[in-house]
Backbone and ligand atoms as CSV (ligand in chain L), in Angstrom:
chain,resi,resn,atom,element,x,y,z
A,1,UNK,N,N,-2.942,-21.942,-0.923
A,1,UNK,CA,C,-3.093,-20.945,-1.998
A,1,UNK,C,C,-1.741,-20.698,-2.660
A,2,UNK,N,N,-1.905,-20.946,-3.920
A,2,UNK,CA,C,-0.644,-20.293,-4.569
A,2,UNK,C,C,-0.428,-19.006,-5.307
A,3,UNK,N,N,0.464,-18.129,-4.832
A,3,UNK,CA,C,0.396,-16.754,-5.003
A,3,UNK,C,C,1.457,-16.526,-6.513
A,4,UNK,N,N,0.593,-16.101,-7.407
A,4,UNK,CA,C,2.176,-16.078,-8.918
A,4,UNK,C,C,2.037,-14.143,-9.301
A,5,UNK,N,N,3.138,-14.069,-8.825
A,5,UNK,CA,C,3.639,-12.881,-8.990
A,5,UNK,C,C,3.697,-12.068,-9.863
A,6,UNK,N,N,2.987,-10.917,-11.322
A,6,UNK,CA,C,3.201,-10.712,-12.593
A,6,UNK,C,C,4.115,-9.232,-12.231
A,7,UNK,N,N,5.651,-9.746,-12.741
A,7,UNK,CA,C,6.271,-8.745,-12.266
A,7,UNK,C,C,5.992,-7.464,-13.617
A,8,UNK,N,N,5.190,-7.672,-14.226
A,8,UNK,CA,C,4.934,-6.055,-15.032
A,8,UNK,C,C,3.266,-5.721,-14.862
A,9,UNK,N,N,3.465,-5.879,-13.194
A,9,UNK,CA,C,1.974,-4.788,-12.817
A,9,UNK,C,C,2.899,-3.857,-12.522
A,10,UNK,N,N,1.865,-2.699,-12.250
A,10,UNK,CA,C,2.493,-1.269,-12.463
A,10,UNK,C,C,3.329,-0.687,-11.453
A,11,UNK,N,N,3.015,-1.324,-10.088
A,11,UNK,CA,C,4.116,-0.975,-9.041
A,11,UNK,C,C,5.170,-1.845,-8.945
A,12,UNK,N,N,5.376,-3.034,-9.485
A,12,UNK,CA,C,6.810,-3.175,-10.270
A,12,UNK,C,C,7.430,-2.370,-10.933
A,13,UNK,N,N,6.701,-1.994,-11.809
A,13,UNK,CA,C,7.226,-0.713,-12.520
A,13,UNK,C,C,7.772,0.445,-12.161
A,14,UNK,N,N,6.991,0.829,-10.958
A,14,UNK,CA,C,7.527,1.949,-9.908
A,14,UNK,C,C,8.685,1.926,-9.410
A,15,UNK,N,N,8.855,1.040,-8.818
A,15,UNK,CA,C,9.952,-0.154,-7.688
A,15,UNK,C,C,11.343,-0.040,-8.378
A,16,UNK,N,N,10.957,-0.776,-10.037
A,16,UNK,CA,C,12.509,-0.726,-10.810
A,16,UNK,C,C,12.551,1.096,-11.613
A,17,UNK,N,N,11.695,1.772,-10.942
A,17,UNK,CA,C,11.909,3.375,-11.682
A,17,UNK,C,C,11.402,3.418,-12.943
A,18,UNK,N,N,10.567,2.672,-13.484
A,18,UNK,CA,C,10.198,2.725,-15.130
A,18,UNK,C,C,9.028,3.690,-15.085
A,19,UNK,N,N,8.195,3.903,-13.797
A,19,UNK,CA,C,7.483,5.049,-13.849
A,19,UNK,C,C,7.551,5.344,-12.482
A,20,UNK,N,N,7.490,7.278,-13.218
A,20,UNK,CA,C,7.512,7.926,-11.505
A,20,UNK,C,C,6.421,7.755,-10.536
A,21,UNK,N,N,6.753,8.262,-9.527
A,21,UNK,CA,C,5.675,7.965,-8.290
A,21,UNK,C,C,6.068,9.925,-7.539
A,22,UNK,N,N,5.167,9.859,-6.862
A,22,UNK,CA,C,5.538,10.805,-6.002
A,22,UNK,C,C,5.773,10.489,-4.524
A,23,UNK,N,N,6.723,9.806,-3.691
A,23,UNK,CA,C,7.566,9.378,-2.860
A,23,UNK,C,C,7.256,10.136,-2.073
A,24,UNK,N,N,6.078,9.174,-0.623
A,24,UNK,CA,C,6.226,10.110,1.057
A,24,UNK,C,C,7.509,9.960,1.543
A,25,UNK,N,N,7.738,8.459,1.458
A,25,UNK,CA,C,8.582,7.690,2.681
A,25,UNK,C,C,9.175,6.541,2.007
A,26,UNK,N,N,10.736,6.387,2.444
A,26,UNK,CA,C,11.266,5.020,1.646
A,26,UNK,C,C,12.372,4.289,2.543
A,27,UNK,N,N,12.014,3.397,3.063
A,27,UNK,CA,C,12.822,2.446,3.757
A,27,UNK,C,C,13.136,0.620,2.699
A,28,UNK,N,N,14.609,0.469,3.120
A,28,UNK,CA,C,14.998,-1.030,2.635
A,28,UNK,C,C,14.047,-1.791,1.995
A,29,UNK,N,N,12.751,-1.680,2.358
A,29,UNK,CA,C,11.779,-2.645,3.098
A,29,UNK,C,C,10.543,-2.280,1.915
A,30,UNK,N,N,10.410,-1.101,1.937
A,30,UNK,CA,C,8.949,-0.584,1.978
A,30,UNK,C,C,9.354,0.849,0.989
A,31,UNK,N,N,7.606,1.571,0.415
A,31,UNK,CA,C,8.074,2.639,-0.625
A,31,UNK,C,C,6.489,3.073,-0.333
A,32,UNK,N,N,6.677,4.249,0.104
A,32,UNK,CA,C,4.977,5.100,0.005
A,32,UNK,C,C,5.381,5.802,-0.451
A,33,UNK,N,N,3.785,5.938,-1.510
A,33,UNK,CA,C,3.435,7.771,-2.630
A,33,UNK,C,C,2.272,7.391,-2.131
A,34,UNK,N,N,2.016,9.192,-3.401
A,34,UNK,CA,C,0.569,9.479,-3.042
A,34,UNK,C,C,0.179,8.786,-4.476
A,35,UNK,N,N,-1.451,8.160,-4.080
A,35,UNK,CA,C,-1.755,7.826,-5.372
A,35,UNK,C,C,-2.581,8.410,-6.359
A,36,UNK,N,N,-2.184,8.370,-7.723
A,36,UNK,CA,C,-2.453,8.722,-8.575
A,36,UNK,C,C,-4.106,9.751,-8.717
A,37,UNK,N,N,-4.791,8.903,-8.185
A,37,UNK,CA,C,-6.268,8.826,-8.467
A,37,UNK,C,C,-6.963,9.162,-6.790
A,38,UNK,N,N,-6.817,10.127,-6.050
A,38,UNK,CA,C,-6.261,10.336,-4.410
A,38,UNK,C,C,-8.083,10.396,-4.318
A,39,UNK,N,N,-8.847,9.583,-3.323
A,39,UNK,CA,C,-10.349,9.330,-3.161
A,39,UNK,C,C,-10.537,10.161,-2.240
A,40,UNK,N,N,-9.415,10.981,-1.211
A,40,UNK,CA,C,-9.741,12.191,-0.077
A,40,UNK,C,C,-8.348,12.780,0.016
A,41,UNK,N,N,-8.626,14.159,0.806
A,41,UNK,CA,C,-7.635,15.195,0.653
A,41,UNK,C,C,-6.291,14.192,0.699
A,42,UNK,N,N,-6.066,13.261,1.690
A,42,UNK,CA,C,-4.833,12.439,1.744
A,42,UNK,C,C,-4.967,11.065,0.990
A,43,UNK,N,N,-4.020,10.255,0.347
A,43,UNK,CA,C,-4.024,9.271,-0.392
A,43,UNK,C,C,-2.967,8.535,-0.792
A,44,UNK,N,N,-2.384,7.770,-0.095
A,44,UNK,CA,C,-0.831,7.352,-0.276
A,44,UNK,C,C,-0.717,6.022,-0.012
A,45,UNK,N,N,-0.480,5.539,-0.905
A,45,UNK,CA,C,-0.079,3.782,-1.268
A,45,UNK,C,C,1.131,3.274,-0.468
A,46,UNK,N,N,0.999,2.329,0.588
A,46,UNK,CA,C,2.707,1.884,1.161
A,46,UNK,C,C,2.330,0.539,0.488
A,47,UNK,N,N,3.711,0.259,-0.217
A,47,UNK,CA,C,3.951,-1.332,-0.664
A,47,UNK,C,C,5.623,-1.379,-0.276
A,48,UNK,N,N,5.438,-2.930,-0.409
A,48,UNK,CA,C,6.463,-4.030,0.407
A,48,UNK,C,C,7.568,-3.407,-0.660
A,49,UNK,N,N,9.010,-3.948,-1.026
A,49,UNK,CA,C,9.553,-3.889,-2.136
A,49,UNK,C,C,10.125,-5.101,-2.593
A,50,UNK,N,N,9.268,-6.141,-1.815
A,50,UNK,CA,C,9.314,-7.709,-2.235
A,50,UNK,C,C,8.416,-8.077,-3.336
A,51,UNK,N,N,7.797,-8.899,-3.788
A,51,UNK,CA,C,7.121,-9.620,-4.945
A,51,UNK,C,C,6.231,-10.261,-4.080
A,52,UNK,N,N,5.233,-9.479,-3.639
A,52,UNK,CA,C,4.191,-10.122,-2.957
A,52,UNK,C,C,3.004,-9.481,-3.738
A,53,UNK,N,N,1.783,-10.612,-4.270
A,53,UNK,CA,C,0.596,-10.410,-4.678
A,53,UNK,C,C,-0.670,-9.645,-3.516
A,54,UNK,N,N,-0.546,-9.929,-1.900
A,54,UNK,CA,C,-1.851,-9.424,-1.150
A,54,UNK,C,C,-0.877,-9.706,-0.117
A,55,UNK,N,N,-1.859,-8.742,0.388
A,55,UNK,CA,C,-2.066,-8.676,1.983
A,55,UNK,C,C,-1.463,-10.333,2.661
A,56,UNK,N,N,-2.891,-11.630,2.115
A,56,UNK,CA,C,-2.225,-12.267,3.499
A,56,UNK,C,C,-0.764,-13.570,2.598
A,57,UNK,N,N,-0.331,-12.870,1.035
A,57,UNK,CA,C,0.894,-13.517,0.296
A,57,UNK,C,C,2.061,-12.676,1.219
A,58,UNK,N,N,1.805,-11.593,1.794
A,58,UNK,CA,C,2.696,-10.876,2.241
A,58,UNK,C,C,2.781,-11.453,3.694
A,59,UNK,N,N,1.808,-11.619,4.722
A,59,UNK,CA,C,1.807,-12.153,5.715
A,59,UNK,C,C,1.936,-13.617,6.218
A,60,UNK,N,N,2.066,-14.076,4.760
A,60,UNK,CA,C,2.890,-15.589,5.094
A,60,UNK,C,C,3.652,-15.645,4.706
A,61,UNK,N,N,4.373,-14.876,3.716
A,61,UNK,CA,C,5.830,-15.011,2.874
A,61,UNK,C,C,6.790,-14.122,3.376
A,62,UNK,N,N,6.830,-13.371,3.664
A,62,UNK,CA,C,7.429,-12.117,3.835
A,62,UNK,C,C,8.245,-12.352,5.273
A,63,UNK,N,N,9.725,-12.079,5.062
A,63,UNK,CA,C,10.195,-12.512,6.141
A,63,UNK,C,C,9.850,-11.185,7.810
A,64,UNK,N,N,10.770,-11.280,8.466
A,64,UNK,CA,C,10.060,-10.704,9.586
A,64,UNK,C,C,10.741,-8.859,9.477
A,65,UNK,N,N,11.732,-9.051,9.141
A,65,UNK,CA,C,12.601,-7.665,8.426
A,65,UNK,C,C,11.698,-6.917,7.280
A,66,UNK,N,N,11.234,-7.836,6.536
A,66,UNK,CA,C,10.254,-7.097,5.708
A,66,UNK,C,C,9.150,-7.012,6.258
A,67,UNK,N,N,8.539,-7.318,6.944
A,67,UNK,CA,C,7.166,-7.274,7.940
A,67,UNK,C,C,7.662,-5.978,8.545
A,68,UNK,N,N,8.643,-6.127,9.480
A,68,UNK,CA,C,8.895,-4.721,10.417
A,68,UNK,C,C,9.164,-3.305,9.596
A,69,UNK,N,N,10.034,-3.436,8.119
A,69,UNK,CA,C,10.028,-2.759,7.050
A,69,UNK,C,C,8.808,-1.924,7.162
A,70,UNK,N,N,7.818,-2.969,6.250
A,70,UNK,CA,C,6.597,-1.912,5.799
A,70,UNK,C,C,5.945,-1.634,7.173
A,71,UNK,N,N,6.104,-1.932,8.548
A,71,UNK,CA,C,4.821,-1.451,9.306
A,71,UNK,C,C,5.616,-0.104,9.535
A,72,UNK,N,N,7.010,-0.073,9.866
A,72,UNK,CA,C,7.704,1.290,10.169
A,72,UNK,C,C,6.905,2.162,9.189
A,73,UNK,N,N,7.024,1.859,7.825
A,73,UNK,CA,C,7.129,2.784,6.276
A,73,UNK,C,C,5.594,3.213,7.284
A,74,UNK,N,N,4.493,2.543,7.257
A,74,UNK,CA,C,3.239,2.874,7.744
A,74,UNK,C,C,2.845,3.835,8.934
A,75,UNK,N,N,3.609,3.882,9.536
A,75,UNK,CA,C,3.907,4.505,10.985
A,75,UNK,C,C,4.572,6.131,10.558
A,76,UNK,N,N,5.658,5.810,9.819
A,76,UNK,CA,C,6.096,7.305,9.105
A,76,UNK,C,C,5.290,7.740,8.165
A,77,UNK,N,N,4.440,7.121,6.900
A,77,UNK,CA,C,3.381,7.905,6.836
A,77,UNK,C,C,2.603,8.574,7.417
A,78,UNK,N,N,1.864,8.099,8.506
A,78,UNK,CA,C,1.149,8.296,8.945
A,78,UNK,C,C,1.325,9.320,10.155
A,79,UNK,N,N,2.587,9.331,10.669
A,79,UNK,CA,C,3.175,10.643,10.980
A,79,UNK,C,C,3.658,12.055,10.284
A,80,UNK,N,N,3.782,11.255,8.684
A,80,UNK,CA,C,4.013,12.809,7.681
A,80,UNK,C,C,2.810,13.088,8.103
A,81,UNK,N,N,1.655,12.295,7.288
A,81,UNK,CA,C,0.564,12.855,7.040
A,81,UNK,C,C,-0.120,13.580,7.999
A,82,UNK,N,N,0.122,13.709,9.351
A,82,UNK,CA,C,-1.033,13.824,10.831
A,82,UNK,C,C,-1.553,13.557,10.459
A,83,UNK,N,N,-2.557,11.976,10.733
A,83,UNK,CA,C,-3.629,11.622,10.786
A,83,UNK,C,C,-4.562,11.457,12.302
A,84,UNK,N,N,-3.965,12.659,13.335
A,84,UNK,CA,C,-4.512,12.661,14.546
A,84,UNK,C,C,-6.082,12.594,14.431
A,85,UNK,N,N,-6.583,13.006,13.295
A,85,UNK,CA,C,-8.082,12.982,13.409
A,85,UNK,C,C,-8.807,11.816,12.490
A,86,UNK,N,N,-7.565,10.927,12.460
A,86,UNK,CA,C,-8.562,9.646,12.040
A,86,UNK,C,C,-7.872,9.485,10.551
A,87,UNK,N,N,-7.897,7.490,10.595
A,87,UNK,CA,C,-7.667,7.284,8.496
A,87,UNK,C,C,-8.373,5.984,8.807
A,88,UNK,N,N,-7.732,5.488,7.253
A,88,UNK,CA,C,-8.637,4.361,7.417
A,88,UNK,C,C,-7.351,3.684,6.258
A,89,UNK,N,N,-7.155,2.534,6.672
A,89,UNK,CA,C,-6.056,1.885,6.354
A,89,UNK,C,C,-6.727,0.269,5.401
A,90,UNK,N,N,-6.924,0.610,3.708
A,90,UNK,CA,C,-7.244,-0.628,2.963
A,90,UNK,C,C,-6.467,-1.513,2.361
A,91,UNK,N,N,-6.555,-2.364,2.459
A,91,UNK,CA,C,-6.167,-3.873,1.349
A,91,UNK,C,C,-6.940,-4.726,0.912
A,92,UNK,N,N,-7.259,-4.154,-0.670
A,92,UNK,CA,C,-8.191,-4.707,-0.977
A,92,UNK,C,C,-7.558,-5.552,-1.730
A,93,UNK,N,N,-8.121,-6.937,-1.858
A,93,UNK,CA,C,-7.333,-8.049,-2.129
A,93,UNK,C,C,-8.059,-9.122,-3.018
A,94,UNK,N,N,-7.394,-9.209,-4.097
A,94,UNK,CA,C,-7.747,-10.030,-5.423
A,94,UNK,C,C,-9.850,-9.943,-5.848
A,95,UNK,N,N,-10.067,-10.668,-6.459
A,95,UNK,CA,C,-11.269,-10.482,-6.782
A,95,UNK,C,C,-12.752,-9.870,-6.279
A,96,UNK,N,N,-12.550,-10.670,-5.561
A,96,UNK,CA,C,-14.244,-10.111,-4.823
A,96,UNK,C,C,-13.506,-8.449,-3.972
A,97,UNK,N,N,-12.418,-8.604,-3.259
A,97,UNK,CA,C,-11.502,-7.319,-2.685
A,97,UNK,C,C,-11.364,-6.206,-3.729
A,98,UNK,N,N,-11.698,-6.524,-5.063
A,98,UNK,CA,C,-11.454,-4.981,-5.602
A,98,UNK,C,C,-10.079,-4.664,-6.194
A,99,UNK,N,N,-9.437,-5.827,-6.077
A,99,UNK,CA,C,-7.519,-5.429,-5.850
A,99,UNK,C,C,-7.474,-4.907,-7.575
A,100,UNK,N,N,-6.855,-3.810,-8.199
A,100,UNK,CA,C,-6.822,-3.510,-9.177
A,100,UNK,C,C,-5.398,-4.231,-9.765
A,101,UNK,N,N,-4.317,-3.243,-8.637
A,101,UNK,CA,C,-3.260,-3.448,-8.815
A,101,UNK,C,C,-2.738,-4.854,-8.322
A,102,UNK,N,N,-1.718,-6.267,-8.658
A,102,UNK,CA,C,-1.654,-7.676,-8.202
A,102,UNK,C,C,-0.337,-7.109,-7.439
A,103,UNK,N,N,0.171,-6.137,-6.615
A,103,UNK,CA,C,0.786,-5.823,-6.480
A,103,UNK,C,C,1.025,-5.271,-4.688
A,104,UNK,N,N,0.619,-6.129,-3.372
A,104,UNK,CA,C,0.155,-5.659,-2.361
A,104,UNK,C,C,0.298,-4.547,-1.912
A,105,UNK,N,N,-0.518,-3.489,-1.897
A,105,UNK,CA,C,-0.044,-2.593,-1.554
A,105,UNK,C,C,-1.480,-2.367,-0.297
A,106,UNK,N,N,-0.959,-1.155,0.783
A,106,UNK,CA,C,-1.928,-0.648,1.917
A,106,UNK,C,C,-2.283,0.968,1.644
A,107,UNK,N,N,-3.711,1.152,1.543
A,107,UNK,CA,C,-3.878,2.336,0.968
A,107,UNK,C,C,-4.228,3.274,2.465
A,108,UNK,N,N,-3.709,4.369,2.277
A,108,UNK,CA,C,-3.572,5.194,3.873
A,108,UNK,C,C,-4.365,6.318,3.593
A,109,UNK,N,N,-5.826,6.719,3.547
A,109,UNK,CA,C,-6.920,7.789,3.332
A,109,UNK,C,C,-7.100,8.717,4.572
A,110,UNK,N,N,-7.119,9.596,4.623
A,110,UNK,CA,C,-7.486,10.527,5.712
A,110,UNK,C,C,-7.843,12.095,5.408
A,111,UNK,N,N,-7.755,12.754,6.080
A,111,UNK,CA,C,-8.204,14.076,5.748
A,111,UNK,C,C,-10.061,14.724,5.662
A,112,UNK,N,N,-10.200,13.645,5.679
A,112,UNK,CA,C,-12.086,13.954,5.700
A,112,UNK,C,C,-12.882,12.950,6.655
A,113,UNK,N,N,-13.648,12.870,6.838
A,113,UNK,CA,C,-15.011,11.866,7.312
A,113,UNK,C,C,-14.658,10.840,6.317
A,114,UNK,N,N,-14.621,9.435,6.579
A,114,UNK,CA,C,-14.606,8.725,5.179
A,114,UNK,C,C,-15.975,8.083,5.079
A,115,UNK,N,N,-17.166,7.878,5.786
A,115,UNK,CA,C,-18.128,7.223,5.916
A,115,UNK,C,C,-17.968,5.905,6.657
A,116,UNK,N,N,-19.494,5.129,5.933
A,116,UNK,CA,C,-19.437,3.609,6.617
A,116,UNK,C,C,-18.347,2.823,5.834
A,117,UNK,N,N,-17.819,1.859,6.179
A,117,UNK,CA,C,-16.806,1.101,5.952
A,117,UNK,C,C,-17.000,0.470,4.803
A,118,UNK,N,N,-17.826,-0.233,4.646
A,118,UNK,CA,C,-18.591,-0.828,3.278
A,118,UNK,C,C,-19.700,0.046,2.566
A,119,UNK,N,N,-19.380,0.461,1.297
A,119,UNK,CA,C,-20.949,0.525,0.138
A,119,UNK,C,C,-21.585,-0.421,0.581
A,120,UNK,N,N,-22.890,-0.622,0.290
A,120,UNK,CA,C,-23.805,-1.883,-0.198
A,120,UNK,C,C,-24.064,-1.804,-1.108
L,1,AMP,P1,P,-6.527,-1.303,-5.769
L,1,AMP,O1,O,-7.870,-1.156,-6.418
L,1,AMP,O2,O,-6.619,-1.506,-4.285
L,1,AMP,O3,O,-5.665,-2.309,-6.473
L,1,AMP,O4,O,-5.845,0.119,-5.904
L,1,AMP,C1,C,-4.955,0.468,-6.913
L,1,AMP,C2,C,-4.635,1.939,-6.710
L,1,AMP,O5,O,-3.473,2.235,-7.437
L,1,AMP,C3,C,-5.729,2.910,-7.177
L,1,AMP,O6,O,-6.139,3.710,-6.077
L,1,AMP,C4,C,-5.019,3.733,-8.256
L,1,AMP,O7,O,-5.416,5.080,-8.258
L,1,AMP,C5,C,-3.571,3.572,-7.854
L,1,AMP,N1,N,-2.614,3.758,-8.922
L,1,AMP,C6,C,-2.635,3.183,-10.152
L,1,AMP,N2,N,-1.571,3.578,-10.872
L,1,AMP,C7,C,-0.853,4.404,-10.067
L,1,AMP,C8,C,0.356,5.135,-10.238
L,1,AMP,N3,N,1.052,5.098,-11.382
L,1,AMP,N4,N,0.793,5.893,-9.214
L,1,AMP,C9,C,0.095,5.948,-8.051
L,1,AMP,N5,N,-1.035,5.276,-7.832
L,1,AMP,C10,C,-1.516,4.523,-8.831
């Protein structure tokens, strides 16, 4: 698979500061906010701060510093947030996945019941 990078999706944009974000957590590596459009009481986007398109462009490209990067960034979210009573951690990824943004990011939901895992 070849992964091509469009560096003016919108969390590029974030990344080089051309638009604000609202910033949980920011390591070398990695950059969580909350997002825009929040689907339950909690809602916060962690992305890489590499040029990775998905989930598995990130898990074959991405060296091991940036791997350990974003899982920390994920771990300190998820400690701002207390998610002692449960989240649910998405990457939805290119077409049939839903991916809006070409921009990998892991979406961190919690705060409510979220339901079954899949609509039908
Ligand atoms: P996805 O469908 O997985 O690509 O999700 C893209 C997510 O990015 C959606 O949940 C949007 O609400 C969110 N989003 C889009 N623009 C922004 C922004 N400027 N700041 C924060 N979140 C955003």
């Amino acid at each position: 698979m070849e992964f091509v990078y469009d560096p003016e999706n919108i969390f590029a944009k974030i990344l080089r500061g051309e638009i604000p974000n609202k910033t949980v957590y920011e390591n070398d590596h990695a950059l969580a906010f909350h997002d825009i459009a929040p689907q339950a009481p909690q809602h916060v986007m962690v992305i890489p701060k590499g040029a990775y398109v998905s989930l598995d462009h990130f898990a074959r490209d991405a060296s091991a510093e940036e791997q350990h990067g974003f899982m920390k960034a994920v771990a300190e979210v998820c400690e701002i947030l207390g998610v002692d009573d449960g989240f649910r951690a998405i990457a939805n990824s290119r077409e049939h996945g839903g991916q809006e943004v070409p921009h990998f990011h892991l979406h961190i939901v919690s705060g409510r019941p979220l339901g079954p895992m899949l609509a039908r």
